[in-house]
N, C-alpha and C positions, 0 to 999 in steps of 0.2 A: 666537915669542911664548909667554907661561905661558900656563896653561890649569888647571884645577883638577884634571886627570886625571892631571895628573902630581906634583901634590904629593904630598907624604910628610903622612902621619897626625901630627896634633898632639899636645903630651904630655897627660900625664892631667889634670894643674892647669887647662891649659884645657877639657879636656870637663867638670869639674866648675862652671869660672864658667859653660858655655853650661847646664849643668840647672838655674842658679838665673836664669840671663840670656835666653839668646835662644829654649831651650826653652821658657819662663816667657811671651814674648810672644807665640812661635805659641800655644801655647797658650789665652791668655788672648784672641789674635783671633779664633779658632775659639768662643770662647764657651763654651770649657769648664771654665773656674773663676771664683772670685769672679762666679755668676750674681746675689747677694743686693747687689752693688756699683752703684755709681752713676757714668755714665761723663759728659764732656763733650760736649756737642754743637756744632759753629757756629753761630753766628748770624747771621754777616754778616760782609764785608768790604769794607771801603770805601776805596778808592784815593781816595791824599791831592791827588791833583792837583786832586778836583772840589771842594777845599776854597779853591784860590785865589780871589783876586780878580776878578769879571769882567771884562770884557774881556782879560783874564792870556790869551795862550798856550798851551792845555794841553798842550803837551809841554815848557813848563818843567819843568826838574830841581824835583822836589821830594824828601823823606826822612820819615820816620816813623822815629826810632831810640830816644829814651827817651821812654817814656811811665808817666803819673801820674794819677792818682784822685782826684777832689772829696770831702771830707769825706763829702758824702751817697752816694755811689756812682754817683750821674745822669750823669756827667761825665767827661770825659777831658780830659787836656792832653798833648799833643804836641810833641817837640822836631823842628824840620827847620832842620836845620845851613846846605842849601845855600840856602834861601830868608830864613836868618837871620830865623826867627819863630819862635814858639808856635802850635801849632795848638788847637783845642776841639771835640769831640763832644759832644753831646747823644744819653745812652743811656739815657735813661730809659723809654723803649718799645724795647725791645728788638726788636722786626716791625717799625718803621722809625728805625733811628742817623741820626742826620744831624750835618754836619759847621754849627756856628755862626762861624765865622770865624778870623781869625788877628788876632795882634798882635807888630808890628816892632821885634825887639830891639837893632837896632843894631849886632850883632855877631852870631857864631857861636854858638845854641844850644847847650850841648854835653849836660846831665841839667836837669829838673827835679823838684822832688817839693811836696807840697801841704800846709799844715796850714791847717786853720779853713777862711777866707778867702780864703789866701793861697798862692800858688805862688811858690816862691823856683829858680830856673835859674840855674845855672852857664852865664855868657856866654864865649866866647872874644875877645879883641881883640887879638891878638897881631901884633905887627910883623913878627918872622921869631921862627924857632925859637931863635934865641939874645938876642932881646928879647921875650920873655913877656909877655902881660900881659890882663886880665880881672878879673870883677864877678861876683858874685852879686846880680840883679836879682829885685827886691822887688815881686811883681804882684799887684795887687787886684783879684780873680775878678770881682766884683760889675760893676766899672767898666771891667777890663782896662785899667787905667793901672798905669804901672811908680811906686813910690810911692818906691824908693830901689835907690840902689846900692853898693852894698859890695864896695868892692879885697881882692881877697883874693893879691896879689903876686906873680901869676902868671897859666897858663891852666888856667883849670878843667876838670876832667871829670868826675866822678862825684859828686854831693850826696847827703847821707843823713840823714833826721832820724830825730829818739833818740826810741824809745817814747814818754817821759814828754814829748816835745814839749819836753824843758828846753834843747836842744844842735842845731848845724847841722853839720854835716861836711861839708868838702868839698875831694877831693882836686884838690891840685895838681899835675899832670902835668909841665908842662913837657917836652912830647913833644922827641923825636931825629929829627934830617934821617935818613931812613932814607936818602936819595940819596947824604951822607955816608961816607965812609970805607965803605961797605955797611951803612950804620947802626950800626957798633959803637959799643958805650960805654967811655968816657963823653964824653956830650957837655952841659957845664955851659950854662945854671943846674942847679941840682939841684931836684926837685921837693920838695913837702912836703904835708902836710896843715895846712889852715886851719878854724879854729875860732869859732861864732860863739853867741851865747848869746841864747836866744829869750824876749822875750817873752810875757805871757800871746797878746798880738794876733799872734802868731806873727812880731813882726817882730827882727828882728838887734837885741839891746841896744847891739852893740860893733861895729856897723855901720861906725864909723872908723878901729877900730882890731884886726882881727881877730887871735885867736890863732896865731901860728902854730907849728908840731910839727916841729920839724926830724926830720929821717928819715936823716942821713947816717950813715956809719961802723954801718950794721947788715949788710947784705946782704955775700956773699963774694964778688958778680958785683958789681961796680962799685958798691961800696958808697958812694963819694964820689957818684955819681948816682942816686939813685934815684929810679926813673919808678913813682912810686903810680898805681894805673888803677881801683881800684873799694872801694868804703868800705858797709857796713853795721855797724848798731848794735844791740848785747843790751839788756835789759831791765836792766841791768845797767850799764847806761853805760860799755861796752866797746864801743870803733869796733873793729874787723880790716879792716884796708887792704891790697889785696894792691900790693906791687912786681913788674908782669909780667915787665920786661925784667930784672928782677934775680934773677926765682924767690926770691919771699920773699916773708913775711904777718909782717905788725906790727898789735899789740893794743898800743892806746891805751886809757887811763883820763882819762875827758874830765871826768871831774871836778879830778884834777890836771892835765890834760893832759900829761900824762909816757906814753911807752911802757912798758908794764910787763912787756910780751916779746917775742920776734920767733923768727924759724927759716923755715928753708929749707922752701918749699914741695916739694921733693925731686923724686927722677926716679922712673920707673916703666918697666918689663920687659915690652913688649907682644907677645904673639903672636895669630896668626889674623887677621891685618890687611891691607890691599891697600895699598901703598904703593910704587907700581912704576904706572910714566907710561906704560905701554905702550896705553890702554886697555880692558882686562880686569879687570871686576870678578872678581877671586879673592882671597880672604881665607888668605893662603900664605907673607906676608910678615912677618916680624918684627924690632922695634928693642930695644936695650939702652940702658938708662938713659935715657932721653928726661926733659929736665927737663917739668915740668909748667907751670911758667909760665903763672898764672893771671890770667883775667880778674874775669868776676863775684864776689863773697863774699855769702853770706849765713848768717845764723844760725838755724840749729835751735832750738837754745833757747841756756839762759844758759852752756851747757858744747858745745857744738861748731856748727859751721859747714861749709859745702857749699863747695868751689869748680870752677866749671868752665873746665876746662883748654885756654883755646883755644891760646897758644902766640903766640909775636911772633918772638922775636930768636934764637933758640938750640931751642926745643924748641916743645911742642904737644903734648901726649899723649890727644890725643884722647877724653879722658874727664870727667869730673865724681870729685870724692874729697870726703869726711867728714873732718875734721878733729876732735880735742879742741882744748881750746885750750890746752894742750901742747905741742902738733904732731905728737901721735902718729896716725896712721891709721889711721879705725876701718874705712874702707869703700874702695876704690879699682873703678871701676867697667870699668877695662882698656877690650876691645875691643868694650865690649855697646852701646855708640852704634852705634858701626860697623855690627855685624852686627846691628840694627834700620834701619839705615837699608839695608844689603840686602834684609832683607827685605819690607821694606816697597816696593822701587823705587825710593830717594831717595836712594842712595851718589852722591855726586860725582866721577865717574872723573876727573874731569877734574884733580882735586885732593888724589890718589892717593898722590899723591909728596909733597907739600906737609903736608896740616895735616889731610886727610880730612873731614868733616863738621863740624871746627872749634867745639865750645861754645865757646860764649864768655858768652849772658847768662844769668840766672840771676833764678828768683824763689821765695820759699819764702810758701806762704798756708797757713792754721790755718781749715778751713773744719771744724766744729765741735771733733767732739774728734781730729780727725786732722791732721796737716800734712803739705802736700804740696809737694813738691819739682818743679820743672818747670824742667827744661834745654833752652835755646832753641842749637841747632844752626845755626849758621849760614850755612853751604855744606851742610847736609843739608835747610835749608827745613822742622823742625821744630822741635815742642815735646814732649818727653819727660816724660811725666808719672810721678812714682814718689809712693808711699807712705813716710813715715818712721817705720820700728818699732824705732825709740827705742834708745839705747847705740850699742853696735858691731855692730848688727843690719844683715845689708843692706838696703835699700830695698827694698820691692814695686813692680814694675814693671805700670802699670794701663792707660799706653795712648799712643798717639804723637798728634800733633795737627799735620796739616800746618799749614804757613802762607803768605803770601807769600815772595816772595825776600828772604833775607838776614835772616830774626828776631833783634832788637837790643836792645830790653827789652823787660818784661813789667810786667802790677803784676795781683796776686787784687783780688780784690774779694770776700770770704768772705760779708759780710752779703746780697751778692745772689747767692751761687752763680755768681760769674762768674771771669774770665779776660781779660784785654785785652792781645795782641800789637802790637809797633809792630816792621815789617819793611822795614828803608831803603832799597835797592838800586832803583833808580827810572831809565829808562832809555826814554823814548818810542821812539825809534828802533828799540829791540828788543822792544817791546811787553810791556816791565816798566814794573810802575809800584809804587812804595811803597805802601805801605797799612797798615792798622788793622785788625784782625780781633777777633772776639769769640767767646768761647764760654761756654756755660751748661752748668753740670752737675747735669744733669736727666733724661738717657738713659739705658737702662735695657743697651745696650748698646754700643760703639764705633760713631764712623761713619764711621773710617777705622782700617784700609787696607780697598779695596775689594777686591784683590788682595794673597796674601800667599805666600811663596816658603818650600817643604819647608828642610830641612836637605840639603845638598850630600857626601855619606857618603866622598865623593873631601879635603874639607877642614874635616868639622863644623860648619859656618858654612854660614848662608841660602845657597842659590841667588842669586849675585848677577843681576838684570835690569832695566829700564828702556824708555823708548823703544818699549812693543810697536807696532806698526803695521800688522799684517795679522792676520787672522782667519780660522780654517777647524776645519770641523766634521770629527769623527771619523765615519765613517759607519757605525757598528756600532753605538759605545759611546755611549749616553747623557749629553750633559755632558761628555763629553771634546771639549777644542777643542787646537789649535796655534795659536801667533802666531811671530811673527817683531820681530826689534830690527833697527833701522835702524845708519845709520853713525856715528851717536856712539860706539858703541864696535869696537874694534879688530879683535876677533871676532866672525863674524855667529850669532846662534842661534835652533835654530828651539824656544821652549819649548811642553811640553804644560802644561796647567791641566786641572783639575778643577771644574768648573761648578757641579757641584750640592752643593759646599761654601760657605757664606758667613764668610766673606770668600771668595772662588774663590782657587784653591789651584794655584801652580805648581808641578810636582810632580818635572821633569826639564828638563833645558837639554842641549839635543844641538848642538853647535859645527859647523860646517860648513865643511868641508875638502875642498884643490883639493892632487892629487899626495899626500896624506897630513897636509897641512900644516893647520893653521887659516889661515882667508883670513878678509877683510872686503869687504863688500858695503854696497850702502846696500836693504835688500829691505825691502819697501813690502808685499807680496803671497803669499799663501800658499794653496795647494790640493791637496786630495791626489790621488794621480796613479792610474792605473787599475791598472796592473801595482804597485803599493805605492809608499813613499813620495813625493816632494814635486816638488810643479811651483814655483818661486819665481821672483818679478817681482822684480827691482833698477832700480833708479832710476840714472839717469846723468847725466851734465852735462856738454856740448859744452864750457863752457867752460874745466872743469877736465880737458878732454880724456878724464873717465870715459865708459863706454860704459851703456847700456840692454842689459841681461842677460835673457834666459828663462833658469831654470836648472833641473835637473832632478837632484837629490839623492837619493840612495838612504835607508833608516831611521834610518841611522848617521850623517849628513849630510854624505856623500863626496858631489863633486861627478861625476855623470854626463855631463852636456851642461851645456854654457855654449855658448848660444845668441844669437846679435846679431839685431839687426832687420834687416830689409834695407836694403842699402845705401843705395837711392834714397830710402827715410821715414827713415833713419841724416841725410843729407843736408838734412832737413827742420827737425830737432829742434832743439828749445831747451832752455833748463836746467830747465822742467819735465817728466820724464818720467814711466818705469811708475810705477802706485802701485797698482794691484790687479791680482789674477787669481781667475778662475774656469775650471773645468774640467767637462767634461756629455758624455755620450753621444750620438750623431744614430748611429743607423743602425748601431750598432756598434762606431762609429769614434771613438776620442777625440777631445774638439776642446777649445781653450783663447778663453778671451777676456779679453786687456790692456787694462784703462782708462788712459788718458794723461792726465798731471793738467789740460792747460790748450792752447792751442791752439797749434801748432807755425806754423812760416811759409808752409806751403801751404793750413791752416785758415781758413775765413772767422772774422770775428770773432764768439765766443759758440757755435761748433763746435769741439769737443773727439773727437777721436778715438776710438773702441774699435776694437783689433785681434785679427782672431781668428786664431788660428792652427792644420791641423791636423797633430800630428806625425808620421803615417804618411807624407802627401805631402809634406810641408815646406812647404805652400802658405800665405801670407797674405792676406786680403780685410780690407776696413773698411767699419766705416758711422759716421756722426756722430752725438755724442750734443749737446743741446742743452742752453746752460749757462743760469741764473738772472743777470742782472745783479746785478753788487753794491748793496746796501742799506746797509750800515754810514756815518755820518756819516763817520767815520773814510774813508772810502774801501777801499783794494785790490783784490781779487780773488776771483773764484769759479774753482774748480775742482774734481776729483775725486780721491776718496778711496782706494776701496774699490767692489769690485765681488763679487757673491756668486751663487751659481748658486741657482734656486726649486725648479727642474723643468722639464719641455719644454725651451722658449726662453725662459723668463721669469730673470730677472737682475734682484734689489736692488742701488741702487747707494746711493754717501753723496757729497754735494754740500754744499760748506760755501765761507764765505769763508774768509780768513788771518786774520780778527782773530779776538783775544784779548777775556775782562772786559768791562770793560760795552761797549766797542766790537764784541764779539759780536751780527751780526744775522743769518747764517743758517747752520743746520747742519740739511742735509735729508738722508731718506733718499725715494729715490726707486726705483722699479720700470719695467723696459722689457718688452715682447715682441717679440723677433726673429721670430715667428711671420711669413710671409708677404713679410719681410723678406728682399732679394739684396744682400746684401754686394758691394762690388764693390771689384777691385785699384788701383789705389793710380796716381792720375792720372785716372782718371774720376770723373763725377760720381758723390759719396758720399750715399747715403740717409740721409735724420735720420730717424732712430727716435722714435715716440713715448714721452713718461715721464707719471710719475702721480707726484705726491708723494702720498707712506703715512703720512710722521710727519715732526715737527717735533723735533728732538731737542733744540734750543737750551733748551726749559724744562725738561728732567729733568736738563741740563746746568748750569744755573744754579739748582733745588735744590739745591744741594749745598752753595751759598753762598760760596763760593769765585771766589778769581780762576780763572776757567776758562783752560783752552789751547783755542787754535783749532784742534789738531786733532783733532777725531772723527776717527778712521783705520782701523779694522779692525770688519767687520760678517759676521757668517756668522747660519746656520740648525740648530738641528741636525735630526738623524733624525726624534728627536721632534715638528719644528716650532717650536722654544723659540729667540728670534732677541737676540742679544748684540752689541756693539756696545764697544767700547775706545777711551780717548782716548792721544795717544801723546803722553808726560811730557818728550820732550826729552832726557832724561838730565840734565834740570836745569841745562842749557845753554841761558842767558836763560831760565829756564822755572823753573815754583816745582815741577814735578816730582810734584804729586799726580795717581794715576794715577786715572783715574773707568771704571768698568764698568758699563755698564747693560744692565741686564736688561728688555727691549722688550717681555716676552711671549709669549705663541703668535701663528705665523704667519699664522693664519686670521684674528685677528682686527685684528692688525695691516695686512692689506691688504684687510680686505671694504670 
């Protein structure tokens, strides 16, 4: 497998984009520039399912993908493609959004956008892919009645109104069976842009009879086909439409409606990249000539425009670029997605090989005299926010904005200092759900990342990690902890952080290796060991035939012992296994204690395992810890996290159920004393220990305002007494990936 330890140094061009790029955003996490700035905060997020109908199913598929602004800024409207409506918020109190209902379009939402009154969406009604066909629907806010429909001779997708409110845009896609030939082109009709002329009442004059812009014979990639995917307009009554599958941007004059230029969206020379399916965030890989193949467009002002480069058919350059409207390149943004989404913990290994963190939507706001650019990432689960300093200047990069899964459009809202995400990827089963998030910018500094990864001096690029899932205090050093990442990715690592930095600061990732090699593990658990380095808990699953590992790792994270449980509790197990360890002195003698997440087949029901083991004799004993019934409406399960040493006998543990978001109802941490307590071998009756719940973590967890993950996983203490606690991100697998750190406080006060 690669590994960062053996990449070769990159050339100088790229050390110079990481001092204005990814140096620029540790930096500016750290709080040490731009203090005089004004950053965004969340406000809320609000999963669109609780917007349905009642008696609706809430694990109906629902979508939040374009979203648009009520004249007054109170308001939201929402596209959801698979429920075929409009959705509505009410955000005019911002301490409570609430969602106002939906209205049934009939067809496939695909964009809306709002003038006055009036929201005008692009419907899909298409028979198959080679019989197209759709409306632009004419809705009056007031009433939420559709007041007209307008064919616009195809299926739509992106709508766009002009400044001056005198013009409608709206591309015609006319998507390709990707199932297809492998989706090459071309595959007729050919798309185009349609054109509709507004009203003072914001409605279509030419409602019967729209314009339309043929777009053929321009692009060199199937130019008889060209699939338009997103349209915004200057001040200037200049549309720019980009062609994705074709790698090409066409400027329209909607006043002739004539094209008056066009040009190749072009390729770009990426290095410092992860692009290699092995699961190893490493930023070691690099493409030549990758077309760019744009989705969103938007305009800076009346001479250039942003596009971000999510990529379809042939390319994906994983970036965002400046455009004049030329086509000359004043900005090209390379690999600085990327390596903010390392550093942040929200790289999508998964997606490595494929498109990487994939921008795709785009939105540009003018919040007084500044305009800011914000690039929604769509397999990275963020919002990129940058500053525009104007010409062929590059952007200031001011701060990331997680979001839900899958970020799809955006709209500012300047007059209220806001920001509104619509994130589609909605998934009951997997405990994803679409949502609407908000943010105000009003903070005086970032509120994310909570965690942020050094520079990696083996590859220039962030410390790629994710998924932390166990916790453990340095016992010298102040604020130094270790975690560990689970088995989303390919290589297991034990990383060190730096506590008493805010954001907390990963500072080194040490890879852990069996015979010399890097191996993968799924480790849950982390402790340091008496003679140096690490005691490590792995998680197993009978069914995937994996085993339940103790492992014992020297500094370097060579593997010493790889140790199995015994046979007879081997013989017991289910597919929830270890998820913590702690380590403590009796007598001299090292001893360890493994919490087991959930009850095995020889457990009573609501008894849960701890195993202690000591390694001098090799002997194991247990006692049962007692679990909490689940509380969530939702259902599932309770079990354990994380287990952490006090002192004497005493051990904090973390107790949560599996849900997610609002179906979050408990995430405890609790305290036992083994004081007094006989562990006894494994076939007799096992003693339950007493616990004490210390703290409720579920409210510092839902601060944050965010869809939370259900797992709280990794809890230590340190030297000092200062007790920390990590949520484990998934690796953004079904998971929106933001990592949450809380900081508990002193231990005294947290258990008097």
């Amino acid at each position: 497998m690669r590994h960062a330890a053996t990449s070769s140094r990159q050339p100088a061009g790229r050390l110079l984009r990481l001092a204005t790029g990814t140096a620029m955003i540790l930096c500016l996490a750290q709080g040490a520039a731009l203090a005089e700035d004004t950053y965004f905060s969340r406000q809320a997020t609000l999963p669109v399912f609780l917007n349905l109908p009642a008696g609706t199913d809430p694990a109906t598929e629902t979508a939040a993908e374009i979203i648009a602004a009520t004249a007054d800024g109170m308001g939201l409207v929402y596209t959801d493609s698979p429920g075929r409506a409009l959705g509505f918020v009410d955000i005019a109190d911002l301490a409570a959004p609430k969602f106002t209902g939906r209205l049934d379009m009939g067809g496939e939402p695909t964009s809306v956008a709002v003038i006055g009154n009036i929201a005008l969406a692009g419907i899909n009604t298409s028979e198959s892919y080679v019989k197209p066909g759709g409306h632009v629907a004419v809705i009056d806010l007031a009433s939420r009645s559709i007041k007209a429909s307008c064919d616009v001779g195809g299926q739509p997708d992106s709508v766009a109104i002009s400044p001056d409110k005198a013009y409608l845009a709206v591309v015609v896609e006319n998507e390709r069976d990707e199932e297809l030939n492998d989706g090459a082109l071309p595959q007729l009709p050919a798309g185009h842009l349609a054109l509709f002329a507004l009203g003072a009442d914001g409605m279509p004059a030419n409602c019967d009879a729209a314009t339309i812009i043929d777009l053929t014979g321009l692009a060199a990639t199937a130019g008889e086909d060209p699939e338009p995917e997103f349209v915004d307009i200057n001040a200037d009554n200049i549309a720019a439409v980009t062609l994705q599958e074709n790698n090409h941007i066409t400027l329209i004059d909607l006043k002739s409606a004539k094209v008056v230029t066009h040009f190749t969206a072009g390729a770009v020379d990426l290095a410092g990249i992860d692009a290699n399916d092995d699961k190893v965030i490493a930023a070691i890989d690099s493409r030549q000539g990758v077309l760019r193949e744009p989705d969103a467009i938007g305009w800076l002002d009346n001479e250039r425009f942003v596009t971000a480069n999510e990529g379809d058919y042939q390319g994906g350059s994983r970036s965002f670029t400046i455009f004049d409207k030329s086509g000359k390149v004043l900005f090209e943004s390379g690999s600085m997605l990327e390596h903010l989404a390392m550093a942040n913990g929200q790289f999508p290994v998964k997606r490595a090989k494929s498109k990487g963190v994939e921008p795709e939507g785009l939105e540009i706001g003018r919040f007084g005299d500044e305009t800011l650019i914000f690039v929604l990432a769509e397999r990275g689960n963020f919002v990129a926010v940058y500053r525009d300093k104007g010409g062929a200047a590059a952007p200031e990069f001011l701060q990331m904005l997680p979001t839900a899964v899958g970020p799809e459009g955006a709209v500012a809202i300047p007059g209220r200092g806001l920001l509104a995400v619509a994130s589609e990827t909605d998934s009951a089963e997997d405990n994803v759900r679409a949502s609407v998030s908000l943010y105000a910018r009003d903070a005086a500094r970032p509120f994310a990342p909570a965690i942020i990864s050094a520079i990696d001096p083996a590859t220039d690029a962030p410390i790629g990690w994710g998924a932390l899932s166990g916790l453990a205090a340095d016992p010298v050093a102040e604020g130094k902890l270790y975690a560990v990442s689970d088995s989303i990715y390919g290589v297991s690592r034990i990383y060190a952080l730096d506590a008493t930095a805010t954001p907390a600061r990963i500072t080194r990732a040490i890879d852990i290796k069996k015979d010399g090699k890097p191996v993968g593990y799924d480790l849950e658990g982390i402790a340091l060991a008496k003679d140096g380095g690490f005691w490590l808990a792995s998680e197993g699953n009978p069914d995937k035939e994996i085993n339940n590992y103790l492992l014992k790792v020297d500094g370097a994270g060579n593997v010493l012992e790889e140790i199995q449980l015994p046979e007879a509790l081997v013989a017991q197990a289910v597919r929830f296994g270890l998820e913590g360890i702690a380590a403590w002195e009796e007598n001299g003698r090292e001893k360890l204690i493994l919490a087991v997440q959930r009850e095995w087949k020889d457990d009573p029901k609501g008894l849960v395992k701890l195993a202690i083991h000591e390694p001098a004799t090799k002997s194991w004993s247990y006692v049962h810890y007692p679990l909490e019934t689940p509380k969530s409406g939702n259902g599932g399960w309770v079990g354990l996290s994380e287990i952490t040493h006090l002192g004497g006998l005493r051990f904090a543990l973390i107790e949560r159920d599996n849900q997610p978001g609002v179906h979050a109802a408990l995430k405890l941490i609790t305290t036992i004393d083994l004081a007094g307590v006989d562990p006894k071998p494994l076939g007799e009756t096992l003693p339950v220990v007493g616990k004490k719940v210390v703290l409720d973590a579920l409210p510092l967890m839902l601060a944050g305002k965010g869809w939370i993950s259900d797992k709280i996983e990794g809890l230590t203490v340190t030297r000092g007494g200062q007790v920390y606690a990590v949520i484990d991100n998934d690796g953004l697998s079904d998971a929106p990936g933001e990592t949450q750190f809380l900081r508990l406080g002193a231990l005294d006060q947290l258990t008097q």
